[in-house]
C-alpha positions as a printed NumPy array, in Angstrom:
array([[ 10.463,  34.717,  32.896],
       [  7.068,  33.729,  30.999],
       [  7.92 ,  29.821,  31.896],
       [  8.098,  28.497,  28.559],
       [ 10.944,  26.25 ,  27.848],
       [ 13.176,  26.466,  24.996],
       [ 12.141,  25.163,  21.802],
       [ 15.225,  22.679,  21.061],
       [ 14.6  ,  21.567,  24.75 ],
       [ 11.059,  20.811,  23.823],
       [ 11.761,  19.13 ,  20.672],
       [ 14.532,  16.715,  22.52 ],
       [ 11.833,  15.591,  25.002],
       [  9.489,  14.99 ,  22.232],
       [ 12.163,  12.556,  20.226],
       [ 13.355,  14.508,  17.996],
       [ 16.57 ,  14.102,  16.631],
       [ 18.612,  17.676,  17.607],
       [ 19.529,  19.799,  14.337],
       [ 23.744,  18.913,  15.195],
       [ 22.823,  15.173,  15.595],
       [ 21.079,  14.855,  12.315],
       [ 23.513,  16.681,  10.186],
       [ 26.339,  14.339,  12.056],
       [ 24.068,  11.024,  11.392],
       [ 23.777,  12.149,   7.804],
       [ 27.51 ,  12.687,   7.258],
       [ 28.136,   9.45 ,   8.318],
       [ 25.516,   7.865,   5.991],
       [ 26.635,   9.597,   3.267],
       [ 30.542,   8.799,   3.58 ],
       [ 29.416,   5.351,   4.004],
       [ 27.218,   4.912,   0.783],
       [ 30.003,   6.811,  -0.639],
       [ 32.495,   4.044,   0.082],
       [ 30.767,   0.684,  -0.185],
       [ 28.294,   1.458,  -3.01 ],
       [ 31.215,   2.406,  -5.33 ],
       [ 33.24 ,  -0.389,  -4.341],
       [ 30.412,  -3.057,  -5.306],
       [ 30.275,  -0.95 ,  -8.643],
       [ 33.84 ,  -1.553,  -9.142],
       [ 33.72 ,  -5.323,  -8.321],
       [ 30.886,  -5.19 , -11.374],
       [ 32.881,  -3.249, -13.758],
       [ 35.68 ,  -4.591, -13.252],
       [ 34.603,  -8.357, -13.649],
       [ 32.511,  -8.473, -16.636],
       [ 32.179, -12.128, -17.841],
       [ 32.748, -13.097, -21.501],
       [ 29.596, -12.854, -23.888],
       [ 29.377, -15.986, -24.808],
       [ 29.354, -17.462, -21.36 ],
       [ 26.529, -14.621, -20.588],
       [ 24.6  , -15.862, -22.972],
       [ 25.212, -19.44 , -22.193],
       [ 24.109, -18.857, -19.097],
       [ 21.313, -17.06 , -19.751],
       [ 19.841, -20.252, -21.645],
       [ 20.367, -22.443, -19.274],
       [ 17.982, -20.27 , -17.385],
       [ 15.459, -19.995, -20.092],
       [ 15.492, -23.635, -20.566],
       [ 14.731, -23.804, -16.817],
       [ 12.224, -21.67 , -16.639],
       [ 10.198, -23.673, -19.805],
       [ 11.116, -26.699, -17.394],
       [  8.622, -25.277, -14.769],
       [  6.789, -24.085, -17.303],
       [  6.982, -20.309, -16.264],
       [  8.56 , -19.121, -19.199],
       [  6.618, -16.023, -20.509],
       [  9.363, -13.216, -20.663],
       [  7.916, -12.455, -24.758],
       [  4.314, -12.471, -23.388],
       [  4.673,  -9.815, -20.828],
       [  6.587,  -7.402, -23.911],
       [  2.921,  -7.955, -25.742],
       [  1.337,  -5.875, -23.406],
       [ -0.381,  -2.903, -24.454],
       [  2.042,  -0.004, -25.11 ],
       [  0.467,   2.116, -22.456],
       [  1.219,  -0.543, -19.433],
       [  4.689,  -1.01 , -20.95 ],
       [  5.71 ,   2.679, -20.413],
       [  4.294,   2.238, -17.357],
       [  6.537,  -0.642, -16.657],
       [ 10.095,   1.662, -18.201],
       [  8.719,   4.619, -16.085],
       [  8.846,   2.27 , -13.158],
       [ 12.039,   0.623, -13.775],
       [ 13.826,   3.782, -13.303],
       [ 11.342,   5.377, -10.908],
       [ 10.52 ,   2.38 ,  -8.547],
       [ 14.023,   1.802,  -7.898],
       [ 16.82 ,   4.548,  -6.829],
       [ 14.41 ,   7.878,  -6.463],
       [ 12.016,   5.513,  -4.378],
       [ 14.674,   3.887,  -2.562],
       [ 16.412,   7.161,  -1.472],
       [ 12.979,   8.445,  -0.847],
       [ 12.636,   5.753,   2.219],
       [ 15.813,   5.798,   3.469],
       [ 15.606,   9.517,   3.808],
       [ 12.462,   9.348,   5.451],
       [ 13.488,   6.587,   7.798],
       [ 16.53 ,   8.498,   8.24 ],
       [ 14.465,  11.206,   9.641],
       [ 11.347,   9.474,  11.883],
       [ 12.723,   5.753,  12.398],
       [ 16.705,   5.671,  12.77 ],
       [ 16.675,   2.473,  13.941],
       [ 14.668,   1.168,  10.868],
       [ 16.988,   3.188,   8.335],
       [ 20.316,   1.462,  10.15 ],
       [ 18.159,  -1.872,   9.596],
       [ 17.485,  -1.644,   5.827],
       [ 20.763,   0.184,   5.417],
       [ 22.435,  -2.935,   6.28 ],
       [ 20.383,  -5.56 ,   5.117],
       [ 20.728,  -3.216,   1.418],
       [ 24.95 ,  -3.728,   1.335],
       [ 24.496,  -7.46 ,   2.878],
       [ 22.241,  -8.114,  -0.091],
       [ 24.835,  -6.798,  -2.132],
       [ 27.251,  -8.467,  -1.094],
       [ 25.192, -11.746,  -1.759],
       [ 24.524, -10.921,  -4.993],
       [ 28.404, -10.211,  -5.735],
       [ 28.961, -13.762,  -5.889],
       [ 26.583, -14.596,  -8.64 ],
       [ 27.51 , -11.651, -10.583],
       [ 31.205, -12.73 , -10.484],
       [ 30.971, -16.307, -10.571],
       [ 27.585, -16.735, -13.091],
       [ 27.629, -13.593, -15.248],
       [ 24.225, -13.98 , -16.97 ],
       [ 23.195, -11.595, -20.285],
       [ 19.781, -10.014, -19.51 ],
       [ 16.661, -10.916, -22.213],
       [ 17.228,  -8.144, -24.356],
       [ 20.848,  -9.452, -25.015],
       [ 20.111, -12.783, -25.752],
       [ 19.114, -12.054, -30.027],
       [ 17.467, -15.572, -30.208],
       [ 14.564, -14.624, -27.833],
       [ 13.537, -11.417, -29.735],
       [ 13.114,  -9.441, -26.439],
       [ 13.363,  -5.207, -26.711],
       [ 14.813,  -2.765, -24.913],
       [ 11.926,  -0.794, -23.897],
       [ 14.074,   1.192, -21.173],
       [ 16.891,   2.43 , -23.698],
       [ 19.644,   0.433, -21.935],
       [ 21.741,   0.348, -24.43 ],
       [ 23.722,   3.411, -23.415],
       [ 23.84 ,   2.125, -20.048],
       [ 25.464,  -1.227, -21.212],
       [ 28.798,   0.52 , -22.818],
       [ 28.798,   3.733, -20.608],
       [ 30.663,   3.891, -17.347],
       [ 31.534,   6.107, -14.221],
       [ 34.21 ,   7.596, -12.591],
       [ 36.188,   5.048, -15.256],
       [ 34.221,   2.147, -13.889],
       [ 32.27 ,   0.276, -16.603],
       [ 28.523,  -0.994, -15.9  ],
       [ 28.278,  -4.253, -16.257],
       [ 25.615,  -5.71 , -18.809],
       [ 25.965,  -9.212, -17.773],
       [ 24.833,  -8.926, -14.26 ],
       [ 21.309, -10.223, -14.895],
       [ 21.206, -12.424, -11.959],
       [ 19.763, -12.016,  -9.472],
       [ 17.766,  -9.697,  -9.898],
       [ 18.632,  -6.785,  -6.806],
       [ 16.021,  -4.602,  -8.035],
       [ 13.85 ,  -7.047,  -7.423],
       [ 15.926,  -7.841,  -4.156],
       [ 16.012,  -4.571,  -2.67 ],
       [ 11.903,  -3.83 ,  -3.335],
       [ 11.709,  -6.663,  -1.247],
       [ 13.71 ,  -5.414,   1.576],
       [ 12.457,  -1.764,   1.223],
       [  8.905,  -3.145,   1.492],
       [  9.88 ,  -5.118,   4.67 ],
       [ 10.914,  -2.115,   6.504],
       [  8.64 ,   0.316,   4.936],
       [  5.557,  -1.576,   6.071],
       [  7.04 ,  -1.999,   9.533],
       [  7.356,   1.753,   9.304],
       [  4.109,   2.907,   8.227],
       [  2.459,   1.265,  11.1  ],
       [ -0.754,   3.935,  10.765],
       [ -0.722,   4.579,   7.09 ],
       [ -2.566,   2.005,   5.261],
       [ -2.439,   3.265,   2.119],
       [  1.285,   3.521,   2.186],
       [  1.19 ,  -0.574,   3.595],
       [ -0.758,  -1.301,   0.862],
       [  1.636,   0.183,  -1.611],
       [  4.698,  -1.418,   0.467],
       [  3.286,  -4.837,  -0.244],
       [  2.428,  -4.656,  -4.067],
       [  5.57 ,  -3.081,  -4.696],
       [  7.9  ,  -6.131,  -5.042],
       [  5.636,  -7.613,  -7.216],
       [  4.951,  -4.778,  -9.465],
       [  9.106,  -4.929,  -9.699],
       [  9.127,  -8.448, -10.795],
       [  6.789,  -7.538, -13.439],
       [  8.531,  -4.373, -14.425],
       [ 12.182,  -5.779, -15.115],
       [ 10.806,  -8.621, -16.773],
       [  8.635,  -6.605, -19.031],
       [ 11.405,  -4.277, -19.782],
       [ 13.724,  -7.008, -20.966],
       [ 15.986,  -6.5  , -18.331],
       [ 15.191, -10.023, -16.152],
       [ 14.056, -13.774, -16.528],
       [ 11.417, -14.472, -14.13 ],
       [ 14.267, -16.837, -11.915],
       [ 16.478, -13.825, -11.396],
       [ 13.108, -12.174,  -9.695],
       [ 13.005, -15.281,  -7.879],
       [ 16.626, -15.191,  -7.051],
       [ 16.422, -11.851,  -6.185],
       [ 14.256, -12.073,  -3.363],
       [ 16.083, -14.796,  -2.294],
       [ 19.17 , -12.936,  -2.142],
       [ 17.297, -10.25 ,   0.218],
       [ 15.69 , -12.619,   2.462],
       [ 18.913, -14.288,   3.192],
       [ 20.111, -11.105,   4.02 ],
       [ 17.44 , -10.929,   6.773],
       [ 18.382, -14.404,   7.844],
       [ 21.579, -13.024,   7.848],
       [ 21.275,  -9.698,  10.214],
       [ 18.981, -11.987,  12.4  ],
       [ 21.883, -14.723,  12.98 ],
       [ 24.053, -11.655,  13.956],
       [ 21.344, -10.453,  16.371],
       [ 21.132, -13.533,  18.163],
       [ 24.965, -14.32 ,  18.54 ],
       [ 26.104, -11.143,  19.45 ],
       [ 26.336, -10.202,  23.167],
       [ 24.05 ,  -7.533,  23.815],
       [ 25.645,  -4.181,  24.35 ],
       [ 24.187,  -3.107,  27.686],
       [ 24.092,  -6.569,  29.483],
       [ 21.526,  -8.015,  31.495],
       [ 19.32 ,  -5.27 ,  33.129],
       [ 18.566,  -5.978,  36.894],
       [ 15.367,  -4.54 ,  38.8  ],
       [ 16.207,  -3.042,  42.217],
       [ 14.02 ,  -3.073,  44.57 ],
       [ 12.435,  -0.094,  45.891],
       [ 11.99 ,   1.075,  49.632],
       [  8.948,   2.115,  50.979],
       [  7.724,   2.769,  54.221],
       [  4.892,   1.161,  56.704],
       [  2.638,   3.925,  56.298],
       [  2.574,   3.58 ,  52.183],
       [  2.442,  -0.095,  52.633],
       [ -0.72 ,   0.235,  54.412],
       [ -2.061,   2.357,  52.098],
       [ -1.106,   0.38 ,  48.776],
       [ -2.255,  -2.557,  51.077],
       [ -6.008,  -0.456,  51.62 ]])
């Protein structure tokens, strides 16, 4: 015997996760994306609002936002071409590759933080389920009286479907790409505790979002709003549920330990 230890037995004291573990956690994960994520998508497709009232809707948000005098969805599309195919490429980019990105990664180094933004993600949803049902609202680009383009190509999008699910072009607001930046900043910045570029990037992200699916033609500046909203009632949410629920391992009691005269007088020395 040389006295080394087993690899897997040093990588379990170190805190890693063990090779079986992982591959279990993921599983799980992945059944469970697989079965609430497609179920919002249904509720979507499935409860497209009339056109009309989309559009209604989405005017009485324009005429709110030139209430508050915020009102500059045409502005941002005058933008120099180059920072409006930077804007498309992020649309697309900054939102499901970079989301999966960070939840694999937490998945990996910070469990606790992926169960975190896992949940506050599908309470977020949920949230935003309400609005899509109840205020269907047509995005910019499908409102013809405001002269906004489609600089994404979303046009496709807007009469294709999945699985036999349609997507849903009257889901404007709020905005959850805006919504979920928000919450994958939160956690991502907790996460990258010693990486400052990667906290700096955390915390302009949201509002590079904002800008993006306005410029795009794919948000009013409210649903931005709204969308952050939506994710930071989420957190209110989760943190409610913290504080009510009774914690799992109960009150932890310090025994006190015996020692005898002889270490007593030497502590005491």
């Amino acid at each position: 015997m040389d006295g080394r230890k087993p690899r897997l037995q040093l990588a379990t004291a170190n805190g890693a996760p063990r090779p079986s573990g992982l591959r279990r956690f993921a599983l799980l994960e992945l059944l469970l994306w697989a079965s609430l994520y497609p179920a919002y998508l249904a509720i979507r497709g499935t409860t497209i609002g009339n056109p009309q009232q989309a559009i209604a809707h989405a005017t009485q948000l324009i005429d709110i936002e030139r209430a508050l005098h915020f009102c500059h969805e045409q502005a941002l599309q005058r933008l120099p071409g180059v920072l409006l195919d930077f804007f498309s490429a992020y649309y697309l980019l900054g939102f499901g590759p970079l989301i999966a990105a960070t939840l694999i990664w937490l998945g990996i180094r910070h469990r606790e933080l992926y169960r975190e933004l896992r949940t506050l993600l599908f309470v977020s949803l949920g949230i935003a389920v309400f609005f899509y049902v109840g205020y269907p609202t047509a995005p910019p680009r499908l409102v013809p009286s405001l002269g906004i383009a489609d600089t994404v190509g979303m046009a496709g999008h807007d009469t294709g479907s999945v699985a036999g699910i349609r997507f849903n072009p009257y889901a404007a607001m709020p905005s959850m790409h805006v919504g979920w930046s928000v919450l994958v900043a939160i956690i991502g910045f907790r996460a990258a505790s010693s990486r400052r570029f990667l906290r700096w990037f955390f915390v302009l992200h949201p509002f590079v979002m904002a800008a993006t699916v306005t410029a795009t033609g794919n948000h009013y500046f409210v649903d931005s709003i709204a969308g952050a909203g939506a994710a930071l009632a989420a957190v209110g949410i989760l943190a409610g549920w913290r504080r009510l629920r009774p914690s799992r391992g109960g009150e932890i009691v310090q025994l006190p330990v015996a020692t005898t005269r002889d270490e007593r007088d030497r502590r005491a020395a």
